[in-house]
C-alpha positions as CSV (number, residue, x, y, z in Angstrom):
1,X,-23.1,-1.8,40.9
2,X,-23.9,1.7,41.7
3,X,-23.4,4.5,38.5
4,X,-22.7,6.9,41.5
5,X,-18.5,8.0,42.2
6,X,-17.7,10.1,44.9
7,X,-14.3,11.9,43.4
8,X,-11.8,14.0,45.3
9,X,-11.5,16.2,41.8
10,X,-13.4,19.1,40.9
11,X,-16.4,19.6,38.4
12,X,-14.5,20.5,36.0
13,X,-11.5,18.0,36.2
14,X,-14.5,15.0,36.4
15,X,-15.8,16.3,33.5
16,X,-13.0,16.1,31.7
17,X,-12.0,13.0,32.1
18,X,-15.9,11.3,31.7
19,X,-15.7,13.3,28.4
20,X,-11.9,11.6,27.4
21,X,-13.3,8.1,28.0
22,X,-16.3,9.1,26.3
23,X,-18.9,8.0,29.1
24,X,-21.8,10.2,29.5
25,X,-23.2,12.0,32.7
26,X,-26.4,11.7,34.4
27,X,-25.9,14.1,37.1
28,X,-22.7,15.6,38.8
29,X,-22.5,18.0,41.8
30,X,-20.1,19.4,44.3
31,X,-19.3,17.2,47.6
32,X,-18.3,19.6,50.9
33,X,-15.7,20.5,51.9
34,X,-13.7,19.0,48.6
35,X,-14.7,16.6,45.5
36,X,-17.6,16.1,43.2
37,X,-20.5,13.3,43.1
38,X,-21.1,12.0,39.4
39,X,-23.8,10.0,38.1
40,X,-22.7,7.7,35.2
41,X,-26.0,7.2,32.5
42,X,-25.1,3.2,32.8
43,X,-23.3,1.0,35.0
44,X,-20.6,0.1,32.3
45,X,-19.4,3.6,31.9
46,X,-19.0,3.9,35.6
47,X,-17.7,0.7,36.0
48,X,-14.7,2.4,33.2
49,X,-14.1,5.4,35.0
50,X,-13.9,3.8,38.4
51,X,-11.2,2.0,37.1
52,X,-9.7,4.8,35.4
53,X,-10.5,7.5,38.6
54,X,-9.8,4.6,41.2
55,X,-6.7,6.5,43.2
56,X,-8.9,9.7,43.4
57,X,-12.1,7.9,44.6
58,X,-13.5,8.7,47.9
59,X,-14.2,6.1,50.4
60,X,-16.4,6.5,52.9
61,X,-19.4,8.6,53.9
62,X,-19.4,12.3,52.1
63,X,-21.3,15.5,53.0
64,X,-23.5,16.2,49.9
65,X,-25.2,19.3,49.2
66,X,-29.0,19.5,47.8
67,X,-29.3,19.2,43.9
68,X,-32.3,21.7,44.4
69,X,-34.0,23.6,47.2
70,X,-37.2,22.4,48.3
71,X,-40.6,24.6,49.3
């Protein structure tokens, strides 16, 4: 299973709820035009937040914006 949720939430409201369930973050970043991409640091903390997130996860393919620009 994939540690990787596409959310239609924003940064902020993602982490919020990763930090209420106590599951830690490997990486998170903004989806265009709406929602965020987060990285779970293991598979059972994402497999707990897709349950928890599940009406507010994104199906499908997503537009996602580079982490860092390359030279």
């Amino acid at each position: 299973m994939s540690r990787a949720i596409n959310l239609n939430l924003t940064k902020d409201e993602v982490k919020a709820a990763v930090l209420k369930h106590k599951a830690a973050i490997s990486a998170i970043e903004p989806l265009f035009p709406r929602g965020t991409r987060v990285v779970l640091k293991n598979s059972d903390d994402a497999a707990a937040m897709r349950r928890t997130l599940k009406a507010q996860i994104i199906d499908g393919p997503v537009l996602r914006t580079p982490l860092r620009t390359v030279r």
